[in-house]
C-alpha positions as CSV (number, residue, x, y, z in Angstrom):
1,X,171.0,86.5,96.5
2,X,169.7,87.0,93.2
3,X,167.5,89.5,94.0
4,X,169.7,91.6,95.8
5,X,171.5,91.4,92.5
6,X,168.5,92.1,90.5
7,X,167.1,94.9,92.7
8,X,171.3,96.4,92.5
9,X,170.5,95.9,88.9
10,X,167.4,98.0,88.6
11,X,168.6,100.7,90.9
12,X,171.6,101.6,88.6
13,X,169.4,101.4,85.9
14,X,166.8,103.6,87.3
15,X,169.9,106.1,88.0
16,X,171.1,105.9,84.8
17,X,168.1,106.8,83.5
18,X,167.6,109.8,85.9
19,X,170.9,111.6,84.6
20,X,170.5,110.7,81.1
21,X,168.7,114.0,80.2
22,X,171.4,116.0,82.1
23,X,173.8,114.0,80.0
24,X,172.5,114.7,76.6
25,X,170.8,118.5,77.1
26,X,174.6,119.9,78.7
27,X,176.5,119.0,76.2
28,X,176.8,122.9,75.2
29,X,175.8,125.6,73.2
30,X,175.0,124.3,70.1
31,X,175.5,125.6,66.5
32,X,173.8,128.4,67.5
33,X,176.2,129.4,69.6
34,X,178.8,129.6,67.0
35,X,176.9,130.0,63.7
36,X,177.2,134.1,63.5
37,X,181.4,133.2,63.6
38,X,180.8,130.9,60.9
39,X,178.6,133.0,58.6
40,X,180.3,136.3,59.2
41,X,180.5,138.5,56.0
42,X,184.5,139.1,55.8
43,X,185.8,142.3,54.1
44,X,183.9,145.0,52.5
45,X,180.2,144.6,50.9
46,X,179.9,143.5,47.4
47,X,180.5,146.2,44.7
48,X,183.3,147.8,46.7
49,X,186.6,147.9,46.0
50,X,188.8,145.3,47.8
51,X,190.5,146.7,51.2
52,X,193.6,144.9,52.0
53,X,197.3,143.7,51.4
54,X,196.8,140.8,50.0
55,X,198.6,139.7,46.9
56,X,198.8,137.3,44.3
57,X,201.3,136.9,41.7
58,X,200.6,136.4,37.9
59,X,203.0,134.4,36.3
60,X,203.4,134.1,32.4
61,X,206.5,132.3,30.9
62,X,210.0,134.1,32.9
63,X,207.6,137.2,33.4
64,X,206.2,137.4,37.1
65,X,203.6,140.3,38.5
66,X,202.9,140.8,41.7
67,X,199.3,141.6,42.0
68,X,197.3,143.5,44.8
69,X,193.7,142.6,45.2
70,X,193.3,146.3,46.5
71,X,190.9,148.5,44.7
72,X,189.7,146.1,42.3
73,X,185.7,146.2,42.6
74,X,184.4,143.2,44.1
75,X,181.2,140.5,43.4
76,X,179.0,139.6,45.1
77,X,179.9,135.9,45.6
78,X,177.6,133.9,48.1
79,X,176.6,136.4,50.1
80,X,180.5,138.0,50.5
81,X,182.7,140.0,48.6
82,X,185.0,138.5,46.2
83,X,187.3,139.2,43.4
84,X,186.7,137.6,40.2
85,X,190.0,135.8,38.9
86,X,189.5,137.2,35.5
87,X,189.6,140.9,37.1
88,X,192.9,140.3,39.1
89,X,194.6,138.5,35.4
90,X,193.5,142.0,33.8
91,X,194.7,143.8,37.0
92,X,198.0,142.5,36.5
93,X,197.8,143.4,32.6
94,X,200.5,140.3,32.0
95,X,199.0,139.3,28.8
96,X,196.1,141.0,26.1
97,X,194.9,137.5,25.6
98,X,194.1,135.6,28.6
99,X,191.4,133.8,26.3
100,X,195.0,131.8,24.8
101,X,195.7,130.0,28.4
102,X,194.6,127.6,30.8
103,X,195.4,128.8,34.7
104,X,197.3,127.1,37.2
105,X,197.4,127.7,41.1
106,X,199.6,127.2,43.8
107,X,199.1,128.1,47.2
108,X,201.4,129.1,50.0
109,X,200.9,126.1,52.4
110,X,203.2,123.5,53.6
111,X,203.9,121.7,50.7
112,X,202.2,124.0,48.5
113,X,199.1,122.3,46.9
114,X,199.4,122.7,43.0
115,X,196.4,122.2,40.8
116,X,198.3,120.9,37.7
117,X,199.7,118.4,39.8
118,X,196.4,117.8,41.3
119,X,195.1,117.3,38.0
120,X,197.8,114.7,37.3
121,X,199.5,117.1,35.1
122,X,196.7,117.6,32.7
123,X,197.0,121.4,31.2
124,X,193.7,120.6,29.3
125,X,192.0,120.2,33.0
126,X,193.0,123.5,34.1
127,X,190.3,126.3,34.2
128,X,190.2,128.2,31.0
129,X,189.3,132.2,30.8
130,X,185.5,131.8,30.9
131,X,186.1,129.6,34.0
132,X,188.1,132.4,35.5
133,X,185.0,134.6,34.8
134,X,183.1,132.3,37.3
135,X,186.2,131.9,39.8
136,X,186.4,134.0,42.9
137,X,189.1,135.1,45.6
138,X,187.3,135.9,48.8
139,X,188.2,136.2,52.3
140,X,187.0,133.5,54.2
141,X,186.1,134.2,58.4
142,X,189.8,133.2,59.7
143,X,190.8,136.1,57.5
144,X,192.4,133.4,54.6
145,X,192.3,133.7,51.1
146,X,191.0,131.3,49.4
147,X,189.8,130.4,45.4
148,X,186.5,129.1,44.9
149,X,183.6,128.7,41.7
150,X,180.3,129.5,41.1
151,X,178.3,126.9,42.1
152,X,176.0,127.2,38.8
153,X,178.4,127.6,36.6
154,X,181.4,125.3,37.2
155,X,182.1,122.3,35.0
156,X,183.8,119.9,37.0
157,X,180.6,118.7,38.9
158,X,181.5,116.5,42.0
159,X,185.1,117.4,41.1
160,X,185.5,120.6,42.2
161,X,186.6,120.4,45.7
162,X,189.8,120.3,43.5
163,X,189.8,123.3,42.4
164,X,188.9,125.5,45.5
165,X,192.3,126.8,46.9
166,X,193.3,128.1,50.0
167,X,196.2,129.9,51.5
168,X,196.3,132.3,48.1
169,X,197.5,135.3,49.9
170,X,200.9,135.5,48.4
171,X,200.0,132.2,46.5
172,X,200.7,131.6,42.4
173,X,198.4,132.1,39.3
174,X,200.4,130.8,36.6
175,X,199.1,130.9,32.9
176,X,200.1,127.9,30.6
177,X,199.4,127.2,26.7
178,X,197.3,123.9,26.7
């Protein structure tokens, strides 16, 4: 009897082994399948103005501005078009000294991610005005808008994940004193 069980054994085995390769080489396309969706440019090419509705408002004490990203000239950031934060702050033309402020953001999701609170309420953690030289709104390829850094020029290192803020369409920039 064992060697009916053995020979059972090595036939399921030997099947096994046969539909392993189907197994493993089916299991779809691949990355490549889906990479050009991924890696889209979104928007206009660098050096154009911005197309779109999207807004942001500049807040500043009681005074609130409603900005439009249309029109203002974008960067070339990564590859894609983006708007440099420190162009949409002058866009908005709330203060003559954003050099005075550190900037805040809040986006529009559900609950609303803050970065003061996400920097435990620290104002002297928020990005300052050179930081908002290096600090980019950009479409990203599900058509959000999102707030992320230069890679070689940030200062928060492994930290800033932190900083990179999505759902800004509509979303907060809100200048504090530190």
């Amino acid at each position: 009897m064992s060697s009916k069980t053995s020979n059972f054994d090595r036939l399921r085995f030997v099947r096994i082994l046969l539909l392993l390769p189907f197994i493993l080489l089916g299991c779809g396309d691949g990355w490549e399948a889906y990479q050009d969706v991924y890696n889209a440019p979104s928007g206009e090419p660098p050096g154009q103005p911005w197309v779109g509705d999207e807004t942001v408002f500049v807040v500043l004490g009681q005074t609130e501005v409603e900005t439009t990203l249309e029109g203002i000239v974008t960067s070339d950031f990564g590859g894609v078009a983006g708007v440099r934060l420190s162009d949409l702050i002058e866009k908005s033309q709330i203060t003559e000294t954003p050099e005075q402020y550190g900037y805040d953001f809040t986006a529009t999701d559900d609950p609303p991610y803050n970065l003061l609170a996400k920097r435990g309420g620290d104002i002297e953690k928020l990005p300052n005005w050179e930081n908002m030289q290096n600090g980019f709104l950009y479409r990203t390829p599900t058509d959000d808008l999102e707030v992320a850094w230069d890679p070689a020029k940030q200062p928060w290192g492994s930290a800033v994940s932190a900083y990179n803020v999505k759902y800004m369409n509509g979303g907060t920039i809100e200048l504090l004193t530190p």
